[in-house]
N, C-alpha and C positions, 0 to 999 in steps of 0.2 A: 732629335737625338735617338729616339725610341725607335723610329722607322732604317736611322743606317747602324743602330744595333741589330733589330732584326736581320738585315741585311746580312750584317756578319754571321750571325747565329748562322743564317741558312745551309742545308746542306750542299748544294751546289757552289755555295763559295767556300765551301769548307775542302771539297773535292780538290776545285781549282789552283787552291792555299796548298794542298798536299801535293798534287803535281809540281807546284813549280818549287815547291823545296824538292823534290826527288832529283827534279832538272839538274836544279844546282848543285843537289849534293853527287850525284850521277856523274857530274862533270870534272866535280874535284878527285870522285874515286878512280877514274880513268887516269890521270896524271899521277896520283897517290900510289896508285897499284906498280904502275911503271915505272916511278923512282925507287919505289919498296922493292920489286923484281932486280935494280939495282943496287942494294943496299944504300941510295940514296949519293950516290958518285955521279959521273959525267954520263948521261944516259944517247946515244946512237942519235942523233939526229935523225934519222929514217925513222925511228921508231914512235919519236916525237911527232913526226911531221904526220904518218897515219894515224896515230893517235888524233890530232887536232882534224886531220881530213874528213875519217869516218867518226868522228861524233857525234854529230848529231843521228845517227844512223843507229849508231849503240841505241843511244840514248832515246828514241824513237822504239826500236826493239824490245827494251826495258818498259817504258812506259805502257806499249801497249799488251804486253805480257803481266803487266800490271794492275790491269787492270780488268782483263779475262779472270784474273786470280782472284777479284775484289779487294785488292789492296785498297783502293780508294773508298769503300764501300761498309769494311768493316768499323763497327763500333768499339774504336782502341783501349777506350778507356775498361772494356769488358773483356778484353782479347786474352786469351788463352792458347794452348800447346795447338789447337786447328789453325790457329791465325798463322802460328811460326811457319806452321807446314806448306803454308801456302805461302810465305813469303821465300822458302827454302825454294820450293817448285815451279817459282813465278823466277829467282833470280838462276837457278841451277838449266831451266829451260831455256832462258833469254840467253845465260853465257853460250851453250850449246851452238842457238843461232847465230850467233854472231863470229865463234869462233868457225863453224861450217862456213859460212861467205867469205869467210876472211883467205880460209885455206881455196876456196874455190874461184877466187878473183885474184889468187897471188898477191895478198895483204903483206909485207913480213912483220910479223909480230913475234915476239919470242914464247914458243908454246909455254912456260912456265909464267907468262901473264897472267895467261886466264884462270890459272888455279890462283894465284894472289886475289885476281881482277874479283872472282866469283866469293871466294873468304870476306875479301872487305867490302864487298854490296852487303850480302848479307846482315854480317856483321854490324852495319853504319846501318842500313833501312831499318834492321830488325831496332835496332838503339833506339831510331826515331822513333817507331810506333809503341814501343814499348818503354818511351822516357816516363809518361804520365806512369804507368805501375811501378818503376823504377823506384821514381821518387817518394806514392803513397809507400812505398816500402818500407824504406829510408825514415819516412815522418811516421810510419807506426811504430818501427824499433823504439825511433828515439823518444816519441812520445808514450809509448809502452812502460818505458823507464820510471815514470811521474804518477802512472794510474795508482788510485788507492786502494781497487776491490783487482782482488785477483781471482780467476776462475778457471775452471777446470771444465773443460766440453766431453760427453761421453757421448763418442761418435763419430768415427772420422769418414763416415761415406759422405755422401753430395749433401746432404743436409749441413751437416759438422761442415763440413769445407765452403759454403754458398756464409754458413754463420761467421765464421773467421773473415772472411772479405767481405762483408755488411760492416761488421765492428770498424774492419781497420779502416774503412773508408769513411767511419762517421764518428771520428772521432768526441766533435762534441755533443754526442748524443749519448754514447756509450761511457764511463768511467770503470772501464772493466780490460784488466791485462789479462789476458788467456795465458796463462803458465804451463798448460799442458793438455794431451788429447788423448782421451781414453779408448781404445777400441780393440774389440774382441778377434779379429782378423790378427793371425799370428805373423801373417806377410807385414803388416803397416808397422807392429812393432821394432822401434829405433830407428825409423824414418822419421820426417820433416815436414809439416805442411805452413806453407808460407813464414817456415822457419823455426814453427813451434813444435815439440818432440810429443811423438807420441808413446805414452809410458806403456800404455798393455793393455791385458784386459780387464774386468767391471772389480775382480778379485784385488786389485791393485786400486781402486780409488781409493779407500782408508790410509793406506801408504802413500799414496801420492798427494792427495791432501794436507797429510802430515809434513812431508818434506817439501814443497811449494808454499805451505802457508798460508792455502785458499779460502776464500771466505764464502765460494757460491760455485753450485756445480748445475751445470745445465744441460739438460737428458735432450739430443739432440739428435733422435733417430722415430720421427714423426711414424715410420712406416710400422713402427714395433709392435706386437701385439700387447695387449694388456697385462699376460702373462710374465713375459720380457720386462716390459715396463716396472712392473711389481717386484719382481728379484732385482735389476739395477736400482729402484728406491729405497729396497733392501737391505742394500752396500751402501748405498748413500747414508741411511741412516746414523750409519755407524761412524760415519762425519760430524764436526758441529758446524757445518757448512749451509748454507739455507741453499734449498733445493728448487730449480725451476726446469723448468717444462717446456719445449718444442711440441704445440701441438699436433694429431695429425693431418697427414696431408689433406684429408678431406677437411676439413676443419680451416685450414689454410688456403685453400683454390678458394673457399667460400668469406676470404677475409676482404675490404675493398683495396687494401695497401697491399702493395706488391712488395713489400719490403719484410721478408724472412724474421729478423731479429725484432721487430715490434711486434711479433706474435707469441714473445716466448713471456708465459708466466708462470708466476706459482701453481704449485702444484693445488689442487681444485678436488672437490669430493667425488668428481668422473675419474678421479687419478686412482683411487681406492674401491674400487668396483671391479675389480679382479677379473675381467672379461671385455670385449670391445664392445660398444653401445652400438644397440640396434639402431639404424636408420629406416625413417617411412621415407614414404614417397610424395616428396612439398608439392609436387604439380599437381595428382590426384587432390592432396587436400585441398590446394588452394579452388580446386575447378568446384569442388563440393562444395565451399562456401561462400565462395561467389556470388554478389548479390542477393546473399541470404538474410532474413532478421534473422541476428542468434542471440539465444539470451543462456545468460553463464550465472547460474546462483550461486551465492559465494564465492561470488567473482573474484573479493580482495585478497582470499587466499594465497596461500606461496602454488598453489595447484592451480584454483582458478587465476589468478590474475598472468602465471605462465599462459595458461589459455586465450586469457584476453588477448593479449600481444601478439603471442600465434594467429590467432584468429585476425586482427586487424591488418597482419600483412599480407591478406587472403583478400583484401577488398570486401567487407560484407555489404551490403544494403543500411545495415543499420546491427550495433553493438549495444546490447544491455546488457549491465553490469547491477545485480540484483543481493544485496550482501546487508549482514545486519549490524556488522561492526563499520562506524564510520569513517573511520581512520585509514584503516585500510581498502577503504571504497575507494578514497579519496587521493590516496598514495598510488594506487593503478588509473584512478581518472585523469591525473595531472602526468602519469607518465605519457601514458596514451597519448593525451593531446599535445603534447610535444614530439613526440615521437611520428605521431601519424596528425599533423593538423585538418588533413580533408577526412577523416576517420566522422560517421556519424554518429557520434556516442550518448548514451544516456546512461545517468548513473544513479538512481535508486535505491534507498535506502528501507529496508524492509525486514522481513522474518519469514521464511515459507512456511511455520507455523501458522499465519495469519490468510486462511485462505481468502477471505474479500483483498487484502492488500494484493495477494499476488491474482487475483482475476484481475484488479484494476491493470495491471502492468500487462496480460494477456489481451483486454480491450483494448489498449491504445495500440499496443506493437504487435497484435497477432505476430511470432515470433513462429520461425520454418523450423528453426534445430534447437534446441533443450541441451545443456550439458550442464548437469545438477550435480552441483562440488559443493552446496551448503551441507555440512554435516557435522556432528560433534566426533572426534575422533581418539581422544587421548584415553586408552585400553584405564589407566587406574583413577583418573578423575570420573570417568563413568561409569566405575565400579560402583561409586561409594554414591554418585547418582543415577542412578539406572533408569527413573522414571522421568529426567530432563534428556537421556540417551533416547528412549521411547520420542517422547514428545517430538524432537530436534528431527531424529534419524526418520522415522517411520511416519509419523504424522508430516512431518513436513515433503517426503518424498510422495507420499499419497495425496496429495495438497497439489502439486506438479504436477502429479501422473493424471489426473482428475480433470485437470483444467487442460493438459495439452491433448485429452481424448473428446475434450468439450468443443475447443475452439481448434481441432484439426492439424494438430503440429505433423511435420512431416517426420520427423526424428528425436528422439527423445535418448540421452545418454548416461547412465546412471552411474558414479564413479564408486566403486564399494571398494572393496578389500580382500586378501588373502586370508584375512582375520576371520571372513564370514565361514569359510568351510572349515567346517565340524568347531563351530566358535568354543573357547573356553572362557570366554569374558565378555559382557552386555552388550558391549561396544560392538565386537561379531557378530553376536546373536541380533540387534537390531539392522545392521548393512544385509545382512542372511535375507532377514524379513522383508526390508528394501529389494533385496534380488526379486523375491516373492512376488511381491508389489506391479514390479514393471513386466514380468511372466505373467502376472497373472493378467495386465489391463492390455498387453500385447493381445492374449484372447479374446478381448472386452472390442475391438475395433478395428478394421484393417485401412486405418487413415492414419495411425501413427506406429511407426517403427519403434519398439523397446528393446533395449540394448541395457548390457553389464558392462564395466568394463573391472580388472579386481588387478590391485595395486601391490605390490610390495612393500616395502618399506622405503620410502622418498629422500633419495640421500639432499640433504641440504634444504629441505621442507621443515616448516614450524613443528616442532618438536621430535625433529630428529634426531638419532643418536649423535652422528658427527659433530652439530654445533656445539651440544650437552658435553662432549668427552670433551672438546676442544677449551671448553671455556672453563671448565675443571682444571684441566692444563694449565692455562692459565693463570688460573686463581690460586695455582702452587698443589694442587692433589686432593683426595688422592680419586683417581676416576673408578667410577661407582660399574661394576657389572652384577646383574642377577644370578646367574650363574656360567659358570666355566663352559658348558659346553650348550648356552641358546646359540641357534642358530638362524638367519631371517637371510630371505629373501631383499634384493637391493636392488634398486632402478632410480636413473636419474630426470630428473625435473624433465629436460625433453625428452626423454623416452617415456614418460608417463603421460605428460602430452602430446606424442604422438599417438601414442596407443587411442587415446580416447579420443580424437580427428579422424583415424584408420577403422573404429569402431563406425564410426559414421557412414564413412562410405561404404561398409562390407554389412552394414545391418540389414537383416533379413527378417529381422523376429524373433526376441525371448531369449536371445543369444547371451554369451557372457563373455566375455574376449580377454583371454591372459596373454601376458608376455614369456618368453623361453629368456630366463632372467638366472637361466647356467645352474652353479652348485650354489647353495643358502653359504653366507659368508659367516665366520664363527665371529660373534660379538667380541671376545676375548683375545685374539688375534688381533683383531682390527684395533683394539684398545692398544694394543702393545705399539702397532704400525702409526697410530696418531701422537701415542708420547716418541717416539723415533724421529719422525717427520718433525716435531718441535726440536729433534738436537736433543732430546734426554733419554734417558736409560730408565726403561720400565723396572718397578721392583728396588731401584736404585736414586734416582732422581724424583721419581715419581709413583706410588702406589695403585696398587688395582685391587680395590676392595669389592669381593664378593657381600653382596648385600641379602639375595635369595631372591626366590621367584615371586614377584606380585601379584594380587590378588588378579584372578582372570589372566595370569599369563602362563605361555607353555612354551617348552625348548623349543619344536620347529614349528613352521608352519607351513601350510599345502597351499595351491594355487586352484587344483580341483581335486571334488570328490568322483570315487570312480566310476559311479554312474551317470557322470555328465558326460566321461566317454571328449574325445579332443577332434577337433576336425582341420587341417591347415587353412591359409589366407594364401593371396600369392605371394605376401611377403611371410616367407617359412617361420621365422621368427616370432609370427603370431599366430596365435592360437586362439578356437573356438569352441569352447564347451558346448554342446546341445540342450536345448533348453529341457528343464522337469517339467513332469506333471504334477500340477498343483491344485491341492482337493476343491473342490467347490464352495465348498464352508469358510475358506479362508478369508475372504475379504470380511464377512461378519465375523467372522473371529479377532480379526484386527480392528475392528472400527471397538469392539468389547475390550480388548487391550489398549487401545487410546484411552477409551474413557476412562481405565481406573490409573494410566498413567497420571491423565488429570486431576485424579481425585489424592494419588501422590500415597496409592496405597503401598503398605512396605512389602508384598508377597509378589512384588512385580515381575521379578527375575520369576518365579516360576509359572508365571501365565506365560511369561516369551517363552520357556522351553515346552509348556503343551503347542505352542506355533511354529517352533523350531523341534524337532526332534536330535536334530544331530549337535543341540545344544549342552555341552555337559557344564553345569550351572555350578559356579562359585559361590560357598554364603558368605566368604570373608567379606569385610568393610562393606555391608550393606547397611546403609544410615534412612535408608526413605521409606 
């Protein structure tokens, strides 16, 4: 049964199945046309008799004009306005020939035949091939009728248009009735796509939502910029509709389903980053870590464990995963091995504080690439401990740097911060002193490359503002800002991990690698755009309480200071600070500030700004 199914399936019988319905129906139009030319009365016997004479002959002229045009060939069930044109040009050319021979062998046929003759091929071929969209037509109206979400598409180019014919064709996939199509082209307004109206432009969704009674509106112009993107979310907000997303097109080619409408989601923390995200280049990285041991400390991080994963679809030699929280070792180990089963993984559980633990982990995997993500990071928890900031951030990267200049690492990646230049809080001033660190041991050896790479602020990373405002939201209000006009810097989970991949391959030495991460986005804005995005009304639904500035924070922050001076990448988007000079004194100045970190003296913060100078030191909430 399976093998004269396939049978049928195949396309050569499916070819043969269409020819010989053309036959037939080809043969009934001949006769049909010639009673219609007579309004269906006593038709001439001579007229009759060449009709039935030259048939097969028509009908041979049709076919094989039929099939120069690909009638046989095209895929119907996908067939659009090219298809008709070729069915027009395949039956408008065949009447041509046939009425040319007719006149030229002295056929009599009555010349208003062939204009019937030619109308009802048409007309009857085009039927056939176009019965299947006919009918899904037909069963999306009527099943349209019964959907219980109704939605609104903003967008009526190929995207909007490819999305309405997914839907209507899968119906039991989708429970979504499209009531209307919003689009900024003042030509499409009060036209029709696949029967559904399009109301206007982006100015008209709140109105159209209202009068449709929409529950969900879906931004369905992949190609938009970020910009665009952001002012239509804008209008949407002003909906209580939940809002979903066509990602872009690259985002899409790079999906495995070829199917348009399973890619649309909620809108995502890349949706609020006011700018299109930079892309690296996956081929260079993957060639760089190719057969490489890499080992990633704080690995389980929402930064390192992104890494992991990146990394593992690079093919390494062999994955260390080096982290002191087990939980989240543990949550990146079990992905991993699912994910990538031939993946050579090791997962260890440690402290870079602990330099014998981490030599042990250098002796067994002598390890090619270093990307060091183990760090304390939260600007007000290490305020109020400065001297577990020291310990963590600076002794633990020194701990690294030490052992990959011992046992010869080829590349060493150190992940810091915007925080570090001109720091106003421990937390900078120690990632500062980590820059220091890897500058300085860069000098120390020309067998390991030391690299910076310095972050923004990680949309969707462990103690981000977005989950913070969101889950405020949630909790009914009211969401917390420091003040009205901070400003930060914003990059997303893969552009943070690409940047520090792309560090890798362009290191040269002592370098520090930022990202071109556009205009610093206003904390207070973006507050207002996440209560929006839930359906509520900032100030009204929902409160935005000024709290003040915390200890060690400041309105902007910088990416470099100006005597690092910027140099390009080939990918323009990255940038390369030049590396300082750093006094010689420095490394015993820092091994003298570990030691009274450990001694848990309370004057800590001002040993780091004699090591940092461009450190302006907070005394608030210093408890150590």
């Amino acid at each position: 049964m399976k093998k004269i199914a396939h049978i049928l399936k195949s396309k050569a019988t499916q070819i043969i199945a269409l020819m010989v319905s053309d036959v037939a129906l080809l043969s009934l139009i001949s006769f049909f046309a010639l009673y219609l030319r007579f309004d269906f009365h006593v038709v001439p016997e001579i007229f009759l008799i060449n009709a039935w004479r030259w048939l097969m002959v028509d009908i041979s002229i049709f076919v094989l004009l039929f099939s120069i045009f690909d009638l046989y060939t095209f895929v119907w069930k996908y067939a659009s306005i090219l298809e008709l044109l070729h069915i027009i040009a395949a039956c408008s050319l065949s009447e041509i020939l046939i009425y040319s021979y007719k006149i030229f062998f002295n056929i009599h046929m009555p010349t208003s035949y062939f204009v019937v003759h030619v109308a009802s091929t048409i007309l009857i071929i085009s039927g056939t091939r176009y019965l299947n969209r006919i009918i899904e037509s037909v069963r999306f109206n009527i099943k349209n009728i019964f959907k219980t979400k109704r939605a609104i598409i903003i967008g009526g180019g190929d995207a909007g248009r490819l999305l309405v014919d997914e839907i209507s064709r899968n119906q039991t996939d989708f429970d979504l009735k499209i009531v209307c199509i919003i689009d900024d082209d003042k030509n499409r307004k009060g036209s029709r796509i696949r029967g559904i109206p399009v109301y206007g432009n982006r100015s008209k969704i709140k109105e159209a939502a209202e009068k449709h009674h929409a529950d969900e509106v879906i931004i369905a112009i992949p190609s938009a910029s970020k910009n665009t993107i952001s002012s239509i979310v804008k209008e949407c907000q002003k909906t209580k509709c939940e809002i979903k997303i066509l990602p872009s097109i690259y985002l899409s080619m790079n999906q495995k389903t070829a199917k348009l409408a399973t890619n649309i989601r909620p809108l995502s923390y890349e949706d609020f980053l006011g700018r299109d995200q930079v892309i690296v280049d996956s081929e260079e990285i993957r060639n760089n870590l190719k057969d490489q041991s890499i080992l990633v400390t704080g690995g389980g991080g929402s930064i390192g464990s992104e890494l992991c994963l990146k990394i593992a679809k690079c093919e390494p030699n062999r994955l260390i995963i080096f982290d002191i929280y087990e939980n989240n070792a543990y949550d990146i180990q079990q992905e991993l091995l699912s994910k990538y089963p031939d993946l050579n993984l090791c997962t260890i559980i440690g402290s870079v504080r602990d330099y014998d633990r981490v030599e042990k982990v250098f002796l067994e995997f002598h390890p090619d690439q270093i990307f060091h993500a183990a760090a304390h990071k939260h600007v007000p928890l290490m305020e109020v401990s400065p001297n577990e900031a020291v310990k963590n951030n600076c002794l633990g990267t020194l701990n690294v740097c030490k052992l990959a200049k011992k046992y010869k690492t080829k590349k060493f990646v150190l992940i810091s911060t915007d925080k570090a230049v001109r720091p106003t809080n421990i937390m900078g001033a120690t990632k500062r002193i980590c820059e220091m660190i890897i500058q300085a041991y860069d000098k120390l050896t020309e067998d390991t490359e030391y690299v910076a790479v310095r972050f923004g602020n990680v949309l969707g990373s462990n103690g981000s503002v977005i989950p913070l405002f969101l889950k405020q939201i949630e909790n009914g209000g009211a969401v917390t800002v420091t003040h009205k006009e901070v400003r930060r810097y914003f990059m997303t989970i893969p552009e943070a991990v690409g940047l520090v991949l792309t560090a890798s391959i362009f290191a040269e030495g002592g370098e520090i690698f930022v990202l071109d991460m556009g205009e610093p986005v206003k904390i207070y804005d973006l507050a207002k755009k996440l209560i929006r995005y839930k359906g509520l009304e900032p100030g009204k639904d929902i409160q935005i309480k000024i709290t003040g500035l915390r200890p060690g924070e400041k309105l902007y922050e910088e990416i470099l200071m100006d005597e690092e001076g910027l140099k390009e990448t080939p990918n323009k988007l990255i940038r390369i600070g030049q590396p300082l000079k750093i006094p010689n004194t420095f490394l015993n100045s820092l091994e003298n500030l570990i030691s009274i970190a450990n001694k848990n003296e309370r004057n800590i913060k001002k040993q780091v700004a004699q090591l940092v100078p461009t450190y302006k030191m907070s005394n608030r909430g210093e408890n150590e």
